[in-house]
TIMI-2910 file (N, C-alpha, C, CB; in pm, 1 decimal, decimal comma, always signed):
<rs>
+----------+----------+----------+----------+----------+----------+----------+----------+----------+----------+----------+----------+------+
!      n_x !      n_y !      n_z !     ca_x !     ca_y !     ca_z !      c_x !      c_y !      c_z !     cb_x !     cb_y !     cb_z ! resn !
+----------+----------+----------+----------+----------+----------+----------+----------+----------+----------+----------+----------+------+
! +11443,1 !  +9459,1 !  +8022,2 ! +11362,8 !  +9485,4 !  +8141,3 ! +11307,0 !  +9627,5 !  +8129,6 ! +11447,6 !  +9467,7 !  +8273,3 !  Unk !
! +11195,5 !  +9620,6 !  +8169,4 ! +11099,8 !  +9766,2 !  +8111,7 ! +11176,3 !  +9816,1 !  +8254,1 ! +10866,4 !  +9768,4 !  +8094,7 !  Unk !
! +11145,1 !  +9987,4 !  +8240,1 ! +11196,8 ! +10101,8 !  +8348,1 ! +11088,1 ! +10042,9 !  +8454,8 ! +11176,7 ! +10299,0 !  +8297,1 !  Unk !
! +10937,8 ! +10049,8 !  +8449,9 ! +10818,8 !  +9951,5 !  +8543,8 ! +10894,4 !  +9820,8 !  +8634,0 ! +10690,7 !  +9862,4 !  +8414,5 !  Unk !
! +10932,2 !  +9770,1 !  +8564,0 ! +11005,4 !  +9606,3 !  +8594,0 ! +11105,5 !  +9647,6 !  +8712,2 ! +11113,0 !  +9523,8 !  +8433,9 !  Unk !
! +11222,1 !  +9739,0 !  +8625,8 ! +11342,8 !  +9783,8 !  +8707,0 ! +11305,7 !  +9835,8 !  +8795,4 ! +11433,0 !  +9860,9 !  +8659,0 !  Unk !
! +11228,5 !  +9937,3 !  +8823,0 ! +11193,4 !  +9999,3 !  +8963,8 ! +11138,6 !  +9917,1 !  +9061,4 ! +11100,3 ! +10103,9 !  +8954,5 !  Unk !
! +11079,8 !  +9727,4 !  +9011,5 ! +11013,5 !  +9714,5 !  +9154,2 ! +11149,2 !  +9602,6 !  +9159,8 ! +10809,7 !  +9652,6 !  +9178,7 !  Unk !
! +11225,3 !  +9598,0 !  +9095,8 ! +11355,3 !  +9496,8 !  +9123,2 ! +11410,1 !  +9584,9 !  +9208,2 ! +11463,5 !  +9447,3 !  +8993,8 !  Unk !
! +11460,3 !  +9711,4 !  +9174,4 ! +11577,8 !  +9795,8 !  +9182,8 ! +11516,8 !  +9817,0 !  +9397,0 ! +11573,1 !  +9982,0 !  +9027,3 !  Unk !
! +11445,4 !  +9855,2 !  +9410,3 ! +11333,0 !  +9852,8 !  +9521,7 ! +11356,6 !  +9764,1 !  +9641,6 ! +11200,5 !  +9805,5 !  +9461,7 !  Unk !
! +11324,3 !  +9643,9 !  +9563,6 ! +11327,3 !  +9486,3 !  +9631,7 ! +11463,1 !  +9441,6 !  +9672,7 ! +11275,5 !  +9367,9 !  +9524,3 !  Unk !
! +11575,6 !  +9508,3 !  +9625,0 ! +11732,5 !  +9461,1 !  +9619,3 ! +11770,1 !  +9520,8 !  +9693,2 ! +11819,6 !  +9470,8 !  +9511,3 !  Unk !
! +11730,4 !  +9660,5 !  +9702,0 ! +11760,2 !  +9764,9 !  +9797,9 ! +11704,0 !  +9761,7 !  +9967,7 ! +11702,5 !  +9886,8 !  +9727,1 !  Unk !
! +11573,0 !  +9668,4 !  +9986,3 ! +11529,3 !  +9652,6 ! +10074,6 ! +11591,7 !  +9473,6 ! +10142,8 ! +11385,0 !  +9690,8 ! +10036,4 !  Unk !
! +11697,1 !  +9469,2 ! +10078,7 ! +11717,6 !  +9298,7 ! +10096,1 ! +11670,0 !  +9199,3 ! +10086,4 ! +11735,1 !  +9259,4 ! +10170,3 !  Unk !
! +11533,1 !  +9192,3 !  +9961,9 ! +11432,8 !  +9088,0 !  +9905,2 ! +11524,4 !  +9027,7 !  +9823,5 ! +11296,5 !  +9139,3 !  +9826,2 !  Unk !
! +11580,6 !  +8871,3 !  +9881,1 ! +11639,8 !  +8778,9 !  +9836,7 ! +11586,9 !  +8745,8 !  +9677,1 ! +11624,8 !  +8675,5 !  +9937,7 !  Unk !
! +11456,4 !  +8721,9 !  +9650,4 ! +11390,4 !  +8703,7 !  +9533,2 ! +11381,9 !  +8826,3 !  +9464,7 ! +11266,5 !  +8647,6 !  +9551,9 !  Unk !
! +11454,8 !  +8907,2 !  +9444,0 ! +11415,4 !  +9009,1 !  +9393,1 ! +11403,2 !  +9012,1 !  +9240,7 ! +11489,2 !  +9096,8 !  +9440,0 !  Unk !
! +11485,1 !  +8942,6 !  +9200,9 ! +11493,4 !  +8894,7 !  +9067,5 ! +11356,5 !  +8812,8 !  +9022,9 ! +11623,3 !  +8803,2 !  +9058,1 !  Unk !
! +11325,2 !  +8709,8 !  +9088,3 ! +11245,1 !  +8627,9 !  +9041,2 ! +11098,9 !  +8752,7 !  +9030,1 ! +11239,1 !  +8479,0 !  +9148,5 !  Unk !
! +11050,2 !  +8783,2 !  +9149,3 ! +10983,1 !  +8901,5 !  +9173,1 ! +10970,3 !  +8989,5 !  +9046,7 ! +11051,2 !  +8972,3 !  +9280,5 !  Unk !
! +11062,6 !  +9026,4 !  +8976,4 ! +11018,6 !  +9113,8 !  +8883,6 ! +11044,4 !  +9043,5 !  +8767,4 ! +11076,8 !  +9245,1 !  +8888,8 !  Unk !
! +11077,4 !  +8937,7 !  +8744,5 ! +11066,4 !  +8837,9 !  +8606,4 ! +10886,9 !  +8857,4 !  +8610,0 ! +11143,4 !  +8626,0 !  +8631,7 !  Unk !
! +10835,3 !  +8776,9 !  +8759,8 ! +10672,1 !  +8748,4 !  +8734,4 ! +10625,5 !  +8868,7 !  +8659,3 ! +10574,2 !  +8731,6 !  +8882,7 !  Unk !
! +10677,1 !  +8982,5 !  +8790,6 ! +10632,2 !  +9156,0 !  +8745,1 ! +10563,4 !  +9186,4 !  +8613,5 ! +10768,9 !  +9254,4 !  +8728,8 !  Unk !
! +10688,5 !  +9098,5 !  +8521,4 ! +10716,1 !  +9189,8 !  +8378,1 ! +10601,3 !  +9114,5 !  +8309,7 ! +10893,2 !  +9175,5 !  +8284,8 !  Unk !
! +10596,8 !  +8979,0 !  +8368,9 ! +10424,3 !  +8918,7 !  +8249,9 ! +10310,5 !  +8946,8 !  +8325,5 ! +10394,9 !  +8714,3 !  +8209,6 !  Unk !
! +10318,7 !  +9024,8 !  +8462,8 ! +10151,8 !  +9085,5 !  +8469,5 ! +10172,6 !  +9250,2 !  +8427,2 ! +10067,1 !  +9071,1 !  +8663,6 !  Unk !
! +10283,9 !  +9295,9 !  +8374,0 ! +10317,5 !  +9449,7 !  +8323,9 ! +10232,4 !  +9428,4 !  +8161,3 ! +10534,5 !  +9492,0 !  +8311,2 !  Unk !
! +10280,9 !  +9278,1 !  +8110,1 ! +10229,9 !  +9263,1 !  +7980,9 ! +10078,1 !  +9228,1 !  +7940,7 ! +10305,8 !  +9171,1 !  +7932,2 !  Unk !
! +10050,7 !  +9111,8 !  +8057,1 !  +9910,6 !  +9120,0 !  +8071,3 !  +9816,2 !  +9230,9 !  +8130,3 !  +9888,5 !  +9024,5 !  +8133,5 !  Unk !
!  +9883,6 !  +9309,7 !  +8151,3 !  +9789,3 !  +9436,5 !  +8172,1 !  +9875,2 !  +9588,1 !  +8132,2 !  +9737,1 !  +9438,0 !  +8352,4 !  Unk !
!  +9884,9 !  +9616,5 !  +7996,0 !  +9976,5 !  +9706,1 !  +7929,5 !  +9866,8 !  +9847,0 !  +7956,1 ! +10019,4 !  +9652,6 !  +7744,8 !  Unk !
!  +9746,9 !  +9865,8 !  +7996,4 !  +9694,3 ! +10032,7 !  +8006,4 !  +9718,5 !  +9979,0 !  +8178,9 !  +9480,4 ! +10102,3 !  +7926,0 !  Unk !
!  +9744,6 !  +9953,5 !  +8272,3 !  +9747,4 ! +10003,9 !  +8403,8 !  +9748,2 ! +10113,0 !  +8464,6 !  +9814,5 !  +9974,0 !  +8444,0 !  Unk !
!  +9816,1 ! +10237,7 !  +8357,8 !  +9860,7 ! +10352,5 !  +8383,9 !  +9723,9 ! +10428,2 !  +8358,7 !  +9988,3 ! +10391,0 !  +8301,2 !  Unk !
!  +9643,0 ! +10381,0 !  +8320,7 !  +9523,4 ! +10446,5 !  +8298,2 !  +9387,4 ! +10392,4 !  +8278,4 !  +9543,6 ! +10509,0 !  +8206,5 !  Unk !
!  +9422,8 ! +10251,1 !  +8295,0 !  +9276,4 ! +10186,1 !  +8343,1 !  +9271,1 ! +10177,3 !  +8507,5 !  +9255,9 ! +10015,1 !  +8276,1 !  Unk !
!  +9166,8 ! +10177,8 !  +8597,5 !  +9164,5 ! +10176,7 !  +8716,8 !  +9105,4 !  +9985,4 !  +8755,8 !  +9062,4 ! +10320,1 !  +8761,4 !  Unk !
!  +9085,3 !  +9939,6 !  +8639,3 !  +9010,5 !  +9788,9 !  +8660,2 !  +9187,3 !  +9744,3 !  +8619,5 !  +8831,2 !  +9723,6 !  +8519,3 !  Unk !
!  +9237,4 !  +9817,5 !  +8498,7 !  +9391,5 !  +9712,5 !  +8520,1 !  +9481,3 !  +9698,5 !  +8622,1 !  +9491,0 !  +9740,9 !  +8434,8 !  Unk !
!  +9486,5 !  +9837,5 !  +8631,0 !  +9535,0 !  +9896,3 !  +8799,5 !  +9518,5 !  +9802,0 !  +8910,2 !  +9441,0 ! +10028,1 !  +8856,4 !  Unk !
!  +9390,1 !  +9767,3 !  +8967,6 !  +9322,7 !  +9743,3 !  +9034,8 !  +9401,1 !  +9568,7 !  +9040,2 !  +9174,3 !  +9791,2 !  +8990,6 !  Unk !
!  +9377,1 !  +9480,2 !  +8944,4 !  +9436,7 !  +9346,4 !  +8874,3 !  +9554,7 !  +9311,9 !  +8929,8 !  +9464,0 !  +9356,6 !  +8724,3 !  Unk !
!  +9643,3 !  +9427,2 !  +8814,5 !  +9766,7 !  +9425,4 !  +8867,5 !  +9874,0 !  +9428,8 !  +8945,0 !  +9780,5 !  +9445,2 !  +8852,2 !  Unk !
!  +9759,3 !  +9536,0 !  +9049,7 !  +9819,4 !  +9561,8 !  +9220,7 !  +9781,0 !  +9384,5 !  +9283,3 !  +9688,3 !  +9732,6 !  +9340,4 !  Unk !
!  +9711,7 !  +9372,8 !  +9259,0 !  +9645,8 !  +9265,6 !  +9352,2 !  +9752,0 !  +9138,1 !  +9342,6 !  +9475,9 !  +9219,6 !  +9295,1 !  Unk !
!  +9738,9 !  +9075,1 !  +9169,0 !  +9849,4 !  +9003,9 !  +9168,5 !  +9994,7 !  +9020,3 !  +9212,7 !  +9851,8 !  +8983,4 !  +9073,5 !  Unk !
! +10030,3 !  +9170,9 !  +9180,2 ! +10160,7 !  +9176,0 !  +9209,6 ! +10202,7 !  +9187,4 !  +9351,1 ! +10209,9 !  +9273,0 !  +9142,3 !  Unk !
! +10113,5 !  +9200,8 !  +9454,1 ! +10091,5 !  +9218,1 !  +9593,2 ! +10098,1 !  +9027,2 !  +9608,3 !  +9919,2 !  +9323,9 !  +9640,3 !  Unk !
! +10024,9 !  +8998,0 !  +9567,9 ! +10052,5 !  +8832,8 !  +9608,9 ! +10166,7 !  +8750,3 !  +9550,8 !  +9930,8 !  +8747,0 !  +9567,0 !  Unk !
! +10225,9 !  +8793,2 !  +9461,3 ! +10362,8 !  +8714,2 !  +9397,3 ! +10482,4 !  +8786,7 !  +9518,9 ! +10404,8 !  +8771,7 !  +9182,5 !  Unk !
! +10521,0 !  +8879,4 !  +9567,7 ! +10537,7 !  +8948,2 !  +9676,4 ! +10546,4 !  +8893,2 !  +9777,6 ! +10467,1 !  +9021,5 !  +9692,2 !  Unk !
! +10410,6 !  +8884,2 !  +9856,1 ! +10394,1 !  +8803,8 !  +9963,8 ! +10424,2 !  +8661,5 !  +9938,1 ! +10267,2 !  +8818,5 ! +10011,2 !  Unk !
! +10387,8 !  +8585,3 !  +9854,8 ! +10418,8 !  +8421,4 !  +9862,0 ! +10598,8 !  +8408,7 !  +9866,6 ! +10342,9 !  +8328,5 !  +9694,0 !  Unk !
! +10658,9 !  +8522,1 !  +9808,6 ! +10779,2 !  +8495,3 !  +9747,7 ! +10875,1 !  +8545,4 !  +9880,2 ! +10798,6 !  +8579,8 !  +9591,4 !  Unk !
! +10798,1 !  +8608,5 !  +9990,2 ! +10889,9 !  +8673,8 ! +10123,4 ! +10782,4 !  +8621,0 ! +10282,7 ! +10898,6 !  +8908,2 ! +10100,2 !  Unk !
! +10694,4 !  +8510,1 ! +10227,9 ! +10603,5 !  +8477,3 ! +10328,6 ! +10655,4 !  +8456,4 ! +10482,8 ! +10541,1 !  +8357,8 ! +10281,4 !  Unk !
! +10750,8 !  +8386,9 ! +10445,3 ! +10847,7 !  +8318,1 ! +10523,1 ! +10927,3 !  +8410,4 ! +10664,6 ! +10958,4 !  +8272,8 ! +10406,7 !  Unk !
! +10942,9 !  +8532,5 ! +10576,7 ! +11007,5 !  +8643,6 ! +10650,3 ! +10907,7 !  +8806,5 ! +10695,4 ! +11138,8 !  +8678,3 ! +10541,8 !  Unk !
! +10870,8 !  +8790,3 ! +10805,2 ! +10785,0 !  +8891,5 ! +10881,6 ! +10888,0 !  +9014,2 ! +10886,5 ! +10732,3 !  +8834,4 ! +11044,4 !  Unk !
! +10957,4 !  +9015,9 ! +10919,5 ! +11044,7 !  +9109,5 ! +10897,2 ! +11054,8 !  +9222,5 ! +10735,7 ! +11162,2 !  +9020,8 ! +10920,0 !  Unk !
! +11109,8 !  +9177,6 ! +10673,2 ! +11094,3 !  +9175,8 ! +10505,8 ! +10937,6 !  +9210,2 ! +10521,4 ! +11136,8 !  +9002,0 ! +10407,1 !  Unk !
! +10794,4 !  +9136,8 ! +10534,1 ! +10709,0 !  +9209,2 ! +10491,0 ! +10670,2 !  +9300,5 ! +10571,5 ! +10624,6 !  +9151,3 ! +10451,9 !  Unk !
! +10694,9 !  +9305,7 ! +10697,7 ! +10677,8 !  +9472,9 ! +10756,6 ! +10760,8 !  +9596,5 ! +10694,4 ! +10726,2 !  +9478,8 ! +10917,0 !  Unk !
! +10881,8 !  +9559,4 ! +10646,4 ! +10990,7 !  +9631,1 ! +10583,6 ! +10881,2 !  +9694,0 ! +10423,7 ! +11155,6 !  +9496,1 ! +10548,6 !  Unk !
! +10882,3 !  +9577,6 ! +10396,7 ! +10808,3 !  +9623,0 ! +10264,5 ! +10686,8 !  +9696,8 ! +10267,0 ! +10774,4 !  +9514,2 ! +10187,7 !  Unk !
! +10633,5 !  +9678,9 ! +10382,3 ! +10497,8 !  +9708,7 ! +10400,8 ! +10484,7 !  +9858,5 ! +10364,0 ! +10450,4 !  +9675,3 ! +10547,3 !  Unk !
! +10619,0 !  +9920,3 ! +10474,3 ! +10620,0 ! +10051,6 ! +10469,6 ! +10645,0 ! +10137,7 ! +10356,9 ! +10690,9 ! +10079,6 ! +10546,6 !  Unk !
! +10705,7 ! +10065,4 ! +10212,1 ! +10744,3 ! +10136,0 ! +10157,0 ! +10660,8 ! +10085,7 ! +10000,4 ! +10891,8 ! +10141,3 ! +10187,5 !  Unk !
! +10586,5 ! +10018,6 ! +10028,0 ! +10459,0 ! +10007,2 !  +9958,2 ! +10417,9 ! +10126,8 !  +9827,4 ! +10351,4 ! +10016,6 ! +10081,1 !  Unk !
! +10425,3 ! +10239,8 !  +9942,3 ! +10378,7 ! +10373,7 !  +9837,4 ! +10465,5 ! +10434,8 !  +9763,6 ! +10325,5 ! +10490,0 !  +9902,2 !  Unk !
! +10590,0 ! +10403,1 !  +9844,4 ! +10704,1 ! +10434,3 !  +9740,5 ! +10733,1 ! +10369,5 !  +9605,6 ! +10817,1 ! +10415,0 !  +9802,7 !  Unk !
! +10677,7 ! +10251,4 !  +9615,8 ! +10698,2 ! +10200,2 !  +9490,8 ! +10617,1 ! +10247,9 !  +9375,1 ! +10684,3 ! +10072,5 !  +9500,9 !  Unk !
! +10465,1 ! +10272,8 !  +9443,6 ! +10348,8 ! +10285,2 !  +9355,7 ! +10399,8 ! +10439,8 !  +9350,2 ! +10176,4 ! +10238,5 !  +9417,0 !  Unk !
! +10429,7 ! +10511,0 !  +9353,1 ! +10477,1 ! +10671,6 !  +9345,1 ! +10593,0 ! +10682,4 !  +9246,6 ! +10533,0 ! +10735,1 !  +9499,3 !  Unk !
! +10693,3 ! +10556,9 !  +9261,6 ! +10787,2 ! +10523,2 !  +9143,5 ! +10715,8 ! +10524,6 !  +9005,3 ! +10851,1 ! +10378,6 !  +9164,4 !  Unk !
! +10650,0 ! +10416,5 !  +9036,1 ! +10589,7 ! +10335,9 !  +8873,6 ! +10502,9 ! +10448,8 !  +8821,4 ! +10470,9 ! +10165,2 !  +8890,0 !  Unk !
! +10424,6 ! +10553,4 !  +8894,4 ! +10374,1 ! +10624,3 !  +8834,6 ! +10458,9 ! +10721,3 !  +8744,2 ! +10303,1 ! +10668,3 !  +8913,1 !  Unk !
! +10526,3 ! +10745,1 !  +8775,2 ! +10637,1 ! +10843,5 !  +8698,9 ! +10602,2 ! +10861,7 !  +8545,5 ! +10798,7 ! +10775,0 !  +8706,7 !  Unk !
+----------+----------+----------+----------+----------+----------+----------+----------+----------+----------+----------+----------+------+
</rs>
């Protein structure tokens, strides 16, 4: 599991996202299908989007959880930049 991967698991487990696992399995094949993210703004751009919707489909259910998540949104993207 890439350090990328682990931080949005490590994140998701910590916030009580039941799927958290599954969540960053998807993570790790849009991390691979888009390997410059860190410096393309069109991969960037891709990658947020999908990984924002594997997310939501995977915690739809629970309003709670995505207000929870909602807030800490930037924390993650402030992680992965590292």
């Amino acid at each position: 599991m890439s350090p990328d991967v682990f931080t949005i698991y490590w994140i998701l487990k910590n916030e009580k996202i039941e799927q958290a696992e599954d969540i960053a399995r998807q993570a790790e094949k849009l991390f691979n299908e888009y390997p410059h993210w860190k410096i393309s703004e069109e991969q960037e751009r891709e990658l947020k989007k999908k990984l924002y919707k594997i997310i939501m489909q995977a915690i739809r259910n629970s309003s709670k959880q995505i207000t929870d998540l909602g807030k800490n949104s930037n924390h993650i993207k402030r992680e992965l930049m590292k």
